[in-house]
Structure formats: C-alpha cells, structure tokens
ROPA-470485 format. One record per residue: x, y, z of N, C-alpha, C in turn; chain; residue in one letter. Coordinates in steps of 0.05 Angstrom, whole numbers, always signed. Last residue first. Example, Ala and Ser with C-alpha at 12.3 -4.5 7.8 and 13.67 -1.06 7.14 Angstrom:
- +257 / -45 / +142 / +273 / -21 / +143 / +258 / +1 / +157 / A / S;
- +264 / -114 / +156 / +246 / -90 / +156 / +264 / -66 / +156 / A / A;
REM end
This chain:
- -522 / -216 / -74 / -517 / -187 / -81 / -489 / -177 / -78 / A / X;
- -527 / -267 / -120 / -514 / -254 / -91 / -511 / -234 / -93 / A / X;
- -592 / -282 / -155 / -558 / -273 / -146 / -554 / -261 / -122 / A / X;
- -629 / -332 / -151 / -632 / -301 / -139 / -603 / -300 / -138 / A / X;
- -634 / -366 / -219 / -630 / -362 / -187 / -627 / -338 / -184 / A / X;
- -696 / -399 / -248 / -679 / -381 / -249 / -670 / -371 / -218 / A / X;
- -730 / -436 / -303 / -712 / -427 / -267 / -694 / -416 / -274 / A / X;
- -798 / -446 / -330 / -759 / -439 / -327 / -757 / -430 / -302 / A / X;
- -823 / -490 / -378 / -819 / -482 / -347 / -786 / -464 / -354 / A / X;
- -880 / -492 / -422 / -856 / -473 / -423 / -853 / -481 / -386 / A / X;
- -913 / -540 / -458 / -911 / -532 / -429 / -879 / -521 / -435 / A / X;
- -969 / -555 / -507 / -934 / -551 / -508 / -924 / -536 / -471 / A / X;
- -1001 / -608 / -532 / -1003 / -578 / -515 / -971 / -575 / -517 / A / X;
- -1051 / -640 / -573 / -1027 / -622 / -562 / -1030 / -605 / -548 / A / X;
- -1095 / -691 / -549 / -1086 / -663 / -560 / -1068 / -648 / -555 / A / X;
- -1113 / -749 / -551 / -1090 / -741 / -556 / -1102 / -712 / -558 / A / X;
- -1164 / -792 / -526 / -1156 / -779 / -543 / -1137 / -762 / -539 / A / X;
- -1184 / -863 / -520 / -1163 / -845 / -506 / -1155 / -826 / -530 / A / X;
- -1213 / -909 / -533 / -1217 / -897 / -515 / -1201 / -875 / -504 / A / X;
- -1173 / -926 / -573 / -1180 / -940 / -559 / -1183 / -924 / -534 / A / X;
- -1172 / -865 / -604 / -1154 / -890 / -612 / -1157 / -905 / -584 / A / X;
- -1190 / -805 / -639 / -1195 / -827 / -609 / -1190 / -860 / -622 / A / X;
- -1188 / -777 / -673 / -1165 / -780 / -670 / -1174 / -802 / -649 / A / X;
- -1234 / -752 / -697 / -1226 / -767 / -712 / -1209 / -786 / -697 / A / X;
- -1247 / -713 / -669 / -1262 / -732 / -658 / -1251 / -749 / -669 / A / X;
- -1227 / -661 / -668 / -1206 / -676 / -650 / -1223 / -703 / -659 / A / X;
- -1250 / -627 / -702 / -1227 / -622 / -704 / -1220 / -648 / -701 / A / X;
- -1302 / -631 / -701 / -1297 / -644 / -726 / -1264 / -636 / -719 / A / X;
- -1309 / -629 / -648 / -1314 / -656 / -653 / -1310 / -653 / -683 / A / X;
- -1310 / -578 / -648 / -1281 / -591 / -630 / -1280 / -616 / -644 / A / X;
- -1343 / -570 / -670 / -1320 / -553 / -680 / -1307 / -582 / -663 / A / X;
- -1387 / -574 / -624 / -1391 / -589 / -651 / -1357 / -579 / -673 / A / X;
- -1374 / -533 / -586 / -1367 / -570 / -590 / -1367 / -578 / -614 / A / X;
- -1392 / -503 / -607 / -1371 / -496 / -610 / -1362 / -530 / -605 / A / X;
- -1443 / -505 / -611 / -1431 / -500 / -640 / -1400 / -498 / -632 / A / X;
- -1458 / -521 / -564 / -1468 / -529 / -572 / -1447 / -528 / -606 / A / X;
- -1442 / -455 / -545 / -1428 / -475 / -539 / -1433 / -496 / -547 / A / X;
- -1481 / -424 / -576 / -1452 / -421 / -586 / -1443 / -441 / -576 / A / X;
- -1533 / -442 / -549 / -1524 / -444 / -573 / -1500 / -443 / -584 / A / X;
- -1524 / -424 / -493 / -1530 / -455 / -502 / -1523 / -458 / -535 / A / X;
- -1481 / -371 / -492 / -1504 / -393 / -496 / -1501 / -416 / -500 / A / X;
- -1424 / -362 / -450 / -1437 / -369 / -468 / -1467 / -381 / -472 / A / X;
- -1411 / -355 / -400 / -1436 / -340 / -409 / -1435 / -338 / -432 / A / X;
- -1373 / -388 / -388 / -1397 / -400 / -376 / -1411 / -380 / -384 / A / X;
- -1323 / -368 / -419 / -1342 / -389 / -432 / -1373 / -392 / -409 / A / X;
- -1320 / -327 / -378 / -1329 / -324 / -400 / -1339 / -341 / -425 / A / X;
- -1299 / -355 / -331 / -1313 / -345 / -326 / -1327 / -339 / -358 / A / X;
- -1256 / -384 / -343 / -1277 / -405 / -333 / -1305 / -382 / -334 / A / X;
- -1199 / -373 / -368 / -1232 / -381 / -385 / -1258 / -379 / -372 / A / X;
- -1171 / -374 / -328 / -1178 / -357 / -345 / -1196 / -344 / -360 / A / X;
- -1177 / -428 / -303 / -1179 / -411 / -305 / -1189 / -380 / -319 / A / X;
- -1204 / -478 / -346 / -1182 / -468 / -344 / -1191 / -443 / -329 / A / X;
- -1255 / -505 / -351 / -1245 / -502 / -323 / -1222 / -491 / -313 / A / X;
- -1260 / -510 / -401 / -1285 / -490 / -394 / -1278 / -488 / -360 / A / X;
- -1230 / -552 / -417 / -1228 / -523 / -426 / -1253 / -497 / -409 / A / X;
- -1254 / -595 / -386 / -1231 / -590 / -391 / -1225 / -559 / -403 / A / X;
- -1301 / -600 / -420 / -1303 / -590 / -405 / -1275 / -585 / -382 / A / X;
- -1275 / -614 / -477 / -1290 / -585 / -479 / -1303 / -574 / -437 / A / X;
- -1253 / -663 / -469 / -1235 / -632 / -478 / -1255 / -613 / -476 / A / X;
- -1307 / -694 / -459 / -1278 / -684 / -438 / -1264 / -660 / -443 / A / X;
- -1318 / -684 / -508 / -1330 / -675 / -485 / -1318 / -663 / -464 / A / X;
- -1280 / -715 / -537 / -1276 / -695 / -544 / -1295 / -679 / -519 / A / X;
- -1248 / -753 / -487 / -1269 / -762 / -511 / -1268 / -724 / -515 / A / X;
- -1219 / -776 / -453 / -1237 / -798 / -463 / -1244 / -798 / -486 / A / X;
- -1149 / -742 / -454 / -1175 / -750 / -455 / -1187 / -773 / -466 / A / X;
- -1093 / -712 / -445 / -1104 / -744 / -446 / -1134 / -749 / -436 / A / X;
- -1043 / -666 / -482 / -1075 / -679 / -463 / -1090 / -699 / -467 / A / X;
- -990 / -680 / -489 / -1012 / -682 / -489 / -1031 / -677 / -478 / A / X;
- -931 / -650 / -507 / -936 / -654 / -498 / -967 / -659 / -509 / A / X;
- -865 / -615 / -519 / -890 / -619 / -524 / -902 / -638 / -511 / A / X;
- -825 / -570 / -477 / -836 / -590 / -484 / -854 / -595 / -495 / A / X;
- -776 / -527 / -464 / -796 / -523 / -471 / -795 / -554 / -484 / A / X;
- -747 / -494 / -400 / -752 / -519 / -408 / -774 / -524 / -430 / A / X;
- -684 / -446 / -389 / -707 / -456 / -400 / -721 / -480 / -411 / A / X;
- -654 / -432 / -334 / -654 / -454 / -349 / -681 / -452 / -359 / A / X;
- -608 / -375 / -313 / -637 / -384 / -322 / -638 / -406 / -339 / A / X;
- -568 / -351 / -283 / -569 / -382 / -284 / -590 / -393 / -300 / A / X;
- -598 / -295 / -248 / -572 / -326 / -256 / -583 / -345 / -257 / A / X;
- -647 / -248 / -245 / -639 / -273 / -239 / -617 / -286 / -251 / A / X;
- -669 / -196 / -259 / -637 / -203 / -254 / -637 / -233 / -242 / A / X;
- -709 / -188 / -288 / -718 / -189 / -261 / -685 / -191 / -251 / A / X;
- -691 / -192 / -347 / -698 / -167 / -332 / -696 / -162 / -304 / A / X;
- -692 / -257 / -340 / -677 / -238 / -348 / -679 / -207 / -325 / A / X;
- -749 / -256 / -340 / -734 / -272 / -313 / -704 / -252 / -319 / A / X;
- -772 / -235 / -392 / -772 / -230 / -359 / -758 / -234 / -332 / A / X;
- -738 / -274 / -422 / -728 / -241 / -418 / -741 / -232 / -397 / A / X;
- -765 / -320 / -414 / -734 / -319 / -403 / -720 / -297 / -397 / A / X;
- -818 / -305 / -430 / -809 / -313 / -397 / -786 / -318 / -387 / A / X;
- -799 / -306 / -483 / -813 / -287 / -470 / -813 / -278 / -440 / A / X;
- -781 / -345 / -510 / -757 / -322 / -498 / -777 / -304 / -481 / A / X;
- -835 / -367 / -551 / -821 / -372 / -540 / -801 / -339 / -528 / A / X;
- -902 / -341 / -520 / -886 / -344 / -539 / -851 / -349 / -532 / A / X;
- -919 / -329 / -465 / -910 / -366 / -468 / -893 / -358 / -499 / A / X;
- -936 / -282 / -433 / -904 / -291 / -436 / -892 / -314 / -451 / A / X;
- -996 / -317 / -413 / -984 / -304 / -417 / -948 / -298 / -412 / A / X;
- -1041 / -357 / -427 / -1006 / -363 / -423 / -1001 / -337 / -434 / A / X;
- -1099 / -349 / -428 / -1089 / -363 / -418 / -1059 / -370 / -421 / A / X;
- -1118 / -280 / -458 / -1095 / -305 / -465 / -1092 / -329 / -437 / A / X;
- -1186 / -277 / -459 / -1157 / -270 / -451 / -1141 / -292 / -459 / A / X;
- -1231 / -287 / -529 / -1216 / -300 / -497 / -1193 / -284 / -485 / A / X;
- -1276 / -252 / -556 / -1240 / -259 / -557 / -1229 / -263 / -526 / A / X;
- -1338 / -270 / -587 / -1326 / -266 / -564 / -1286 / -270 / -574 / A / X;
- -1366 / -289 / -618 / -1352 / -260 / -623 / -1346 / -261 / -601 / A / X;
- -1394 / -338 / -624 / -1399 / -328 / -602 / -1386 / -301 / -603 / A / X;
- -1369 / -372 / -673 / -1394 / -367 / -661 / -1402 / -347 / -643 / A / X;
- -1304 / -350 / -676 / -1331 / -356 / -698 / -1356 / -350 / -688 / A / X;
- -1297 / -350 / -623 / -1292 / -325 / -630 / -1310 / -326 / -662 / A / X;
- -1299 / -406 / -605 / -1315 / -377 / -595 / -1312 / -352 / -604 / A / X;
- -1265 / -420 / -650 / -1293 / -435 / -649 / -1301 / -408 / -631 / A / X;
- -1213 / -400 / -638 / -1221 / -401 / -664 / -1253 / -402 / -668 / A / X;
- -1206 / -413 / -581 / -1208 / -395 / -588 / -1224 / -387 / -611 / A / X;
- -1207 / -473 / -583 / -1224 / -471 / -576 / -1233 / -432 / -577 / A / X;
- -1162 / -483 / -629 / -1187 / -483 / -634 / -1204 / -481 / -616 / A / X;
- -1115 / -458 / -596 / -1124 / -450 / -629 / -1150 / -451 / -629 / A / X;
- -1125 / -492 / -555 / -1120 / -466 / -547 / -1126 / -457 / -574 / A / X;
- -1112 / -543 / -561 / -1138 / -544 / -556 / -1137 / -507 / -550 / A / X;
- -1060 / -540 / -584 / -1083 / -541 / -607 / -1111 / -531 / -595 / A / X;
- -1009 / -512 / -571 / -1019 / -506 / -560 / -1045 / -521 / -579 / A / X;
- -963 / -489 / -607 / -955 / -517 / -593 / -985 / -521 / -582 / A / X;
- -985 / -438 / -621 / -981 / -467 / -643 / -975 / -487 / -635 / A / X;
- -968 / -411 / -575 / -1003 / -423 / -579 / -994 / -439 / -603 / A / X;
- -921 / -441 / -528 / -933 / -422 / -548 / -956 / -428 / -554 / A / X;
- -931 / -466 / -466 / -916 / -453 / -491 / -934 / -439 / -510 / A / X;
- -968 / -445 / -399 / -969 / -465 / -438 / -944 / -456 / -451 / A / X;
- -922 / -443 / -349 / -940 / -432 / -370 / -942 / -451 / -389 / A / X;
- -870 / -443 / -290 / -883 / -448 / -316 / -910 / -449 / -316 / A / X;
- -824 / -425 / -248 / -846 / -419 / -258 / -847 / -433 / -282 / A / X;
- -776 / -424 / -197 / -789 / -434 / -223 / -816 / -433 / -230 / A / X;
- -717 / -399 / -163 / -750 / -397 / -168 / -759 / -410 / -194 / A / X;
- -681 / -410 / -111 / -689 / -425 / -132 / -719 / -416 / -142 / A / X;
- -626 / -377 / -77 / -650 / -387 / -78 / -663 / -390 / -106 / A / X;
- -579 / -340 / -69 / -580 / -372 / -79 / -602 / -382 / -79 / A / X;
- -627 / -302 / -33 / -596 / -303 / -46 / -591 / -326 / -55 / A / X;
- -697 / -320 / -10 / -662 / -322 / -14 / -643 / -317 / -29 / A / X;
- -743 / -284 / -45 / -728 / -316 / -38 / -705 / -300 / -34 / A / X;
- -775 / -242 / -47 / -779 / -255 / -33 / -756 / -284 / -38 / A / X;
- -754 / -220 / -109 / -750 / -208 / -82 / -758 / -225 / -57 / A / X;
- -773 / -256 / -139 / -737 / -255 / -134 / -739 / -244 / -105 / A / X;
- -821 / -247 / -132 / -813 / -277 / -132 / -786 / -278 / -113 / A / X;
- -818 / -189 / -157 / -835 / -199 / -126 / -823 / -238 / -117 / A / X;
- -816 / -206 / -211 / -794 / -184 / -199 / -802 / -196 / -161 / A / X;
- -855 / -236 / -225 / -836 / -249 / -222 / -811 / -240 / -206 / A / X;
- -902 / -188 / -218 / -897 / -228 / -193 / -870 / -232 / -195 / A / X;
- -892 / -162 / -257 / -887 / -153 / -225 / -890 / -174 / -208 / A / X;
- -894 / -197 / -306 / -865 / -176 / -300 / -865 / -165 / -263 / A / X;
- -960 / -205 / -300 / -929 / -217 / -294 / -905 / -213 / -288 / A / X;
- -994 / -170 / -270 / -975 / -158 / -280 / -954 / -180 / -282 / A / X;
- -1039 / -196 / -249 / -1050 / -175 / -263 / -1018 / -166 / -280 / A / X;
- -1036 / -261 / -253 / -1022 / -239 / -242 / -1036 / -212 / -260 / A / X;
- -1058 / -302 / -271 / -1074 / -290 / -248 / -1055 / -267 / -237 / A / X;
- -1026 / -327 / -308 / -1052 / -309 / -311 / -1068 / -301 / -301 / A / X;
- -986 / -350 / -279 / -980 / -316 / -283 / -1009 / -312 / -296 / A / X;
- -1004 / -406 / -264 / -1014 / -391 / -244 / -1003 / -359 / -253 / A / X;
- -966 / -462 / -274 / -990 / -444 / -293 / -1005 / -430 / -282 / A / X;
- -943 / -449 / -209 / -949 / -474 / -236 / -972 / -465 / -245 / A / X;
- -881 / -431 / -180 / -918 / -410 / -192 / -916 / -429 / -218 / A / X;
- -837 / -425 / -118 / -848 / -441 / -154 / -879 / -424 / -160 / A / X;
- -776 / -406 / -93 / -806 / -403 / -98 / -819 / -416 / -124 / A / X;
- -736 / -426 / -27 / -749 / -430 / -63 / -778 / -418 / -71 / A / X;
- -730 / -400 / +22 / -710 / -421 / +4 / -717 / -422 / -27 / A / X;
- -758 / -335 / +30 / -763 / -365 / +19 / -744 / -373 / +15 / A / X;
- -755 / -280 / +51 / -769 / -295 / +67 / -772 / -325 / +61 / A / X;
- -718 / -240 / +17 / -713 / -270 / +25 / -722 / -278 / +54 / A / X;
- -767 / -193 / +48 / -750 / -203 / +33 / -734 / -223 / +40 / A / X;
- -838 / -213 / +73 / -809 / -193 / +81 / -788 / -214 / +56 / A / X;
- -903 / -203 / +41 / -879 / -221 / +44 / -854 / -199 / +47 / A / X;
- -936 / -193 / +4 / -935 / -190 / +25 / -927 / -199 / +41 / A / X;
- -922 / -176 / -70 / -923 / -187 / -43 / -921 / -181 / -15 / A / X;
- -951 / -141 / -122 / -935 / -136 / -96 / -940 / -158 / -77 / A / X;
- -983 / -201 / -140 / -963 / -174 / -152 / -950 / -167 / -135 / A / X;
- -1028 / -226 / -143 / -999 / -239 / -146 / -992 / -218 / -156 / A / X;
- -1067 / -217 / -78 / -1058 / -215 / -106 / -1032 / -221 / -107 / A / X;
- -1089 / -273 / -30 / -1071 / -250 / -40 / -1070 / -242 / -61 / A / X;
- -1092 / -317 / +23 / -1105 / -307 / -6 / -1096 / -272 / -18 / A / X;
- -1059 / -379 / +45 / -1067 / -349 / +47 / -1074 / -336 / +21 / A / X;
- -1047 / -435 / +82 / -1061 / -407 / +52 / -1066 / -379 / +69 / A / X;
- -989 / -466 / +95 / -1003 / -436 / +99 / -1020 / -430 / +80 / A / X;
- -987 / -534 / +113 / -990 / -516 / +90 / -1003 / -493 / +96 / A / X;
- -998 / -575 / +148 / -971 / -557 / +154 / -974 / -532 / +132 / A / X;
- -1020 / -623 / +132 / -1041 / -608 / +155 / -1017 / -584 / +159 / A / X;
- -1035 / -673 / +97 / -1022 / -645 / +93 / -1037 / -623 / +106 / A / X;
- -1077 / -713 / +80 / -1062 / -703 / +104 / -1045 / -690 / +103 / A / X;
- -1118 / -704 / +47 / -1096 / -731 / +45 / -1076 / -720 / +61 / A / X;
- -1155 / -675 / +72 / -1167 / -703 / +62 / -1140 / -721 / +56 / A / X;
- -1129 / -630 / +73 / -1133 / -638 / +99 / -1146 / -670 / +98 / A / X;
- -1118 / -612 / +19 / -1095 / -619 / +30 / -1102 / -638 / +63 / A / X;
- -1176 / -603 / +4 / -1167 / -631 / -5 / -1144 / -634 / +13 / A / X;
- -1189 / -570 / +35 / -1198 / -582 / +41 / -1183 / -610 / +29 / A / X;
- -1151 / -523 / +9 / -1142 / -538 / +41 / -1156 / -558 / +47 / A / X;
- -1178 / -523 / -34 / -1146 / -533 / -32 / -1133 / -537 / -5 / A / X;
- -1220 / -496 / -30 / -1220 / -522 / -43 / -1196 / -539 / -29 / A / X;
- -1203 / -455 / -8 / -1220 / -466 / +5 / -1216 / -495 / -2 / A / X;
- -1180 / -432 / -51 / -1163 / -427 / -25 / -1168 / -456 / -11 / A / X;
- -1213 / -421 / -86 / -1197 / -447 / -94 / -1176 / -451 / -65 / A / X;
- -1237 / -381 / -60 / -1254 / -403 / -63 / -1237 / -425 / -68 / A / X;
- -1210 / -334 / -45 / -1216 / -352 / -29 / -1231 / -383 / -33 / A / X;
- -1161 / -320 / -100 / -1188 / -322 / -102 / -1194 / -351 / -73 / A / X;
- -1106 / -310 / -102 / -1131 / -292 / -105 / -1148 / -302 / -91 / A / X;
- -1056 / -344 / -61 / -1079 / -350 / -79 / -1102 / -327 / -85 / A / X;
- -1007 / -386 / -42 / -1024 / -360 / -38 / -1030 / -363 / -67 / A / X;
- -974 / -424 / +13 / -990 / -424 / -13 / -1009 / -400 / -17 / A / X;
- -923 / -444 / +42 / -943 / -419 / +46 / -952 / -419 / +3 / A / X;
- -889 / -488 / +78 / -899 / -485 / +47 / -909 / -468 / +53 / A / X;
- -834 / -506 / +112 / -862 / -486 / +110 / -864 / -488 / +82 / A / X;
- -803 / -558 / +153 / -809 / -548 / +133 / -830 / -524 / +136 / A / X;
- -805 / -610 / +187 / -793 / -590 / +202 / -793 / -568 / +172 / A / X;
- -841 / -644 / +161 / -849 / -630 / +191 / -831 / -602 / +191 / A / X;
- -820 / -634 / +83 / -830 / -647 / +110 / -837 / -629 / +138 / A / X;
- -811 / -613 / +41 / -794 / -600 / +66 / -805 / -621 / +90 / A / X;
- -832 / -646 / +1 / -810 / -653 / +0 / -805 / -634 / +29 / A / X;
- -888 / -648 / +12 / -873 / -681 / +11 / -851 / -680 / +17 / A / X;
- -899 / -598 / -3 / -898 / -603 / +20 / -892 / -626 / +35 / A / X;
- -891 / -594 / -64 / -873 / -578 / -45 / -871 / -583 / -13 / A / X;
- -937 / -621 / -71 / -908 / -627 / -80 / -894 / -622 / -66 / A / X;
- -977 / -576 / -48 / -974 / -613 / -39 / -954 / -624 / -45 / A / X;
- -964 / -528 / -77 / -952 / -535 / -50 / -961 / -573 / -34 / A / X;
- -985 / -547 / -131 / -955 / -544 / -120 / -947 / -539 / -95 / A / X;
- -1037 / -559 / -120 / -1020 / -584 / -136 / -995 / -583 / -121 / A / X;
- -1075 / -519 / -100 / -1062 / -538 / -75 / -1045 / -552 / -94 / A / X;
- -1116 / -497 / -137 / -1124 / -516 / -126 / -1106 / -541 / -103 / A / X;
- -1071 / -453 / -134 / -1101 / -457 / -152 / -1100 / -477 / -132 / A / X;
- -1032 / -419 / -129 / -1031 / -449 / -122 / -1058 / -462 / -133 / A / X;
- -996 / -367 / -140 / -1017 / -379 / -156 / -1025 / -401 / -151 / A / X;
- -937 / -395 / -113 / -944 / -373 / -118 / -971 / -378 / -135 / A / X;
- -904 / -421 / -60 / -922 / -422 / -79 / -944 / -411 / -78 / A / X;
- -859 / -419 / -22 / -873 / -407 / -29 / -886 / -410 / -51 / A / X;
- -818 / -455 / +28 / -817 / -464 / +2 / -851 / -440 / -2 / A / X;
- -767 / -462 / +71 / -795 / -461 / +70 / -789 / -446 / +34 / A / X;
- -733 / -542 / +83 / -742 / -513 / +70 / -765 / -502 / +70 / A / X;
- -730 / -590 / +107 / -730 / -564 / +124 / -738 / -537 / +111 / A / X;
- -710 / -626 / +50 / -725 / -621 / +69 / -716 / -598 / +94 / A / X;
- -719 / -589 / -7 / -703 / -595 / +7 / -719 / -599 / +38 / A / X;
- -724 / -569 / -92 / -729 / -571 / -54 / -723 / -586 / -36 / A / X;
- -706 / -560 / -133 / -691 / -565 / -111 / -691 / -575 / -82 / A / X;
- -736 / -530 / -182 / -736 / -519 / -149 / -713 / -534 / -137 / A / X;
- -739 / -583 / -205 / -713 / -567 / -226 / -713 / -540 / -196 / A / X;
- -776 / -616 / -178 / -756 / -629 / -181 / -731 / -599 / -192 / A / X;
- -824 / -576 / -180 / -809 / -583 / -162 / -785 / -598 / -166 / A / X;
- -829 / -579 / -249 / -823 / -557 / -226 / -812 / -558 / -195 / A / X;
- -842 / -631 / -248 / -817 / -622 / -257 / -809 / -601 / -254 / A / X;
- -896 / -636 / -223 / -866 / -646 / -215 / -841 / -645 / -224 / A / X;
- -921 / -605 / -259 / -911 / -595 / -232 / -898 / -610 / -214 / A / X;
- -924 / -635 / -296 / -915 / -611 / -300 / -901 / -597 / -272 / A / X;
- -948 / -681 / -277 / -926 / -678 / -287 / -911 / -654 / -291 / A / X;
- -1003 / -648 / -266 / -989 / -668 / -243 / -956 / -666 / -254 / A / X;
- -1038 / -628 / -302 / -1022 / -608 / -293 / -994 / -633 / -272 / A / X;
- -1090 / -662 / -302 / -1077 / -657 / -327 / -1047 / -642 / -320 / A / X;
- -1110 / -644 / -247 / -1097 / -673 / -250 / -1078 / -673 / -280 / A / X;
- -1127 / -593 / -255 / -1098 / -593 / -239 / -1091 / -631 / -240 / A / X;
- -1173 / -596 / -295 / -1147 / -586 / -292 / -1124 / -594 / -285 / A / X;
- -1216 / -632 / -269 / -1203 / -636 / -286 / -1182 / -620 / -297 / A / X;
- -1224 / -625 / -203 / -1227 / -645 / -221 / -1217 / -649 / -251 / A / X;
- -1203 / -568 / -199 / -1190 / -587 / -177 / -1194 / -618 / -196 / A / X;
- -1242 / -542 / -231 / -1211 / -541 / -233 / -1197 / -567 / -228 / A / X;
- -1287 / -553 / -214 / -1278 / -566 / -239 / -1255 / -566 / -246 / A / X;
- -1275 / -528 / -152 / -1284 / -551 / -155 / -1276 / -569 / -178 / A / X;
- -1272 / -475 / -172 / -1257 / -483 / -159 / -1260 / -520 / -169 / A / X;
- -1325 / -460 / -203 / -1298 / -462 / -215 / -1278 / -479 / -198 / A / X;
- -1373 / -514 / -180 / -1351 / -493 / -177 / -1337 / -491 / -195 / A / X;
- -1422 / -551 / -219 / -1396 / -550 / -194 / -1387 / -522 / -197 / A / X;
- -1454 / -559 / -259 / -1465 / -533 / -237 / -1444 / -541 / -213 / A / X;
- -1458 / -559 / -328 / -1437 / -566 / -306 / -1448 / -548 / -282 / A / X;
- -1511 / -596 / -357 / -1500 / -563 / -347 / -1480 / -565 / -326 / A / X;
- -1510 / -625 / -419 / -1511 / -622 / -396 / -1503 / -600 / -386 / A / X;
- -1555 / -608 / -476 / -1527 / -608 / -466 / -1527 / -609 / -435 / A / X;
REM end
C-alpha cells in the first residue's frame, strides 16, 4: 500500500477543501457579504472560507481567519499568498471563548470547522457575540450520517477491523440539531439548508485517501495498521467499486448549512 507522508495540513488542502468549494460558496452567498465588510472565519482549515470571503470585502475589507492548529494556519497563508490574497488575518486560536471584542464582525461563517470546537454550543454562542446586531452568521456540517455513506462505511470497516470508534466528524448534523443550537444562542431569522449531495471521485482509493484527510479522522486512521487499513479498503471496494461509471465515482454525502441573524438588542 502506498504511504501518504504529506501533512495533515497539506492532504487536507489537496483533497478535502477542493471537495468543500460549493459548499462554501453557498455559505458565503446565504452571509451576504459585502464589499468593505470585515468578515470572521471561524475554523478556516486550509483558507477555503476566508478566500471566498476575501473576493467579496475587497481592499477596503477584513477577513480574520482563525484556526487551532498553526500548521493549517501555515498552509493557508501560503496558498492565500500564491493566488494573491495578501489582506487576510490568521491567527490561531481555540474555537470557544473568542478573542475578539463584541460586534467586532459584519458577518461570521465556520465551513465544516464545529469539530474543532471542543464545545459547539460555545463557538456558536461566541459567533453571535462577536458580530454585529443585524449581522449574518452561517455555519455548516455533514448532515446526518444516513445522508452521509462514505461516513457509515468507513466507520463500519474500522470499527470491524481495527475496534477502533472514530469521533464524530459532524457534530449537531442529525437533523434540528444546529437549528436548536442557533436557536438557544438567540439568533433571528434562522434559515436551515439541508442537501444531498456527492463526492466526486476517480476511484475508490481516492475515497479512502479522501477520508483519511478529514480532519477529525486524520489523526486516528493514521495509526492504523497496515493491516486494518488494507481490510478496510478492501470494504470500501466491495461497497463503492461497483458504482464507477466512466472514470468517476459517486458517494453520498448530505451537507447541513444554516444562518442565522444577531437580534437587536
């Protein structure tokens, strides 16, 4: 089996956050954003959503992108400085209490990025608190896990072979889950968006290294053996292999977004 020896950051940036593109333009588009606005993204992994976010406030604009972990920090300025997006703040942070003065943002967005919150319920409360009064926050997650295939079975397969039980990569995603948070948090207006959807792969490989760059994951599939992972492909390939229809394989996924505004006090 080959050995992936890139970065988490790195495999992210390569096959993650390209799978993620749409998603996170429909987060920015349902945000609002505006040119002049400064605009906060929250969990930025590898830079997707403040590059969005940074098209639309232009020069006279702020994006501030924050991020745990310095390494995807790293990644993500480097790419932002390769296609010129030289105005974007990182900064590296936990996603819980922010460090951020209140309505310090026009808008805030967080694209598939609450499984880096140790406390979702406390990012999102932290979200409201940092934007504006009328201000626009959106977040989205996987949907549910039955919308979800390459999530069933790549669980299913390491938890067969390997006794291992993955964290949830989407947390809140069952459906109302992220609406009653946003709820709670007192936001107006909450629009929930739930879609199905694909993953567009070559080949079942792809899906398996694709999965091994999710976040979440990245760290506990890579101490799998050679053996479990070996058996766990071999799962994937009797699940998905059937389905490749001129070079291009199909797997569901399901993507939860919602917005929600900061009321006037």
């Amino acid at each position: 089996m080959k050995v992936d020896r890139i970065s988490p950051a790195h495999a992210y940036a390569q096959r993650v956050a390209p799978s993620l593109l749409g998603v996170a333009r429909r987060v920015i588009a349902l945000a609002g954003i505006e040119e002049g606005q400064t605009v906060l993204d929250a969990g930025t992994n590898t830079g997707l959503g403040a590059f969005l976010a940074a098209s639309r406030v232009g020069e006279e604009g702020t994006v501030v992108a924050l991020d745990p972990d310095p390494d995807f920090l790293a990644v993500a300025e480097a790419r932002a400085t390769a296609a010129g997006y030289r105005d974007i703040k990182w900064q590296a942070g936990v996603l819980g209490v922010l460090k951020f003065a209140e309505e310090a943002f026009d808008h805030s967005i967080s694209v598939h990025a609450l499984d880096l919150a140790p406390e979702p319920v406390t990012l999102i409360e932290e979200l409201r608190r940092v934007t504006v009064e009328r201000g626009v926050v959106v977040v989205s997650t996987w949907g549910a896990k039955h919308g979800n295939e390459w999530l069933v079975e790549v669980e299913r397969a390491v938890r067969r072979y390997g006794g291992v039980t993955l964290p949830s990569p989407a947390p809140a995603s069952e459906p109302g889950n992220l609406e009653v948070l946003m709820q709670a948090s007192g936001f107006d207006d909450i629009e929930a968006v739930r879609y199905p959807d694909h993953l567009r792969m070559g080949s079942v490989e792809d899906v398996w290294e694709w999965v091994k760059a999710v976040r979440s994951w990245s760290e506990a599939l890579a101490g799998l053996s050679e053996g479990v992972s070996v058996r766990v492909l071999e799962h994937l390939r009797d699940e998905f292999g059937a389905r490749i229809r001129g070079g291009e394989l199909l797997v569901g996924r399901e993507i939860c977004i919602v917005r929600g505004v900061v009321p006037t006090a």
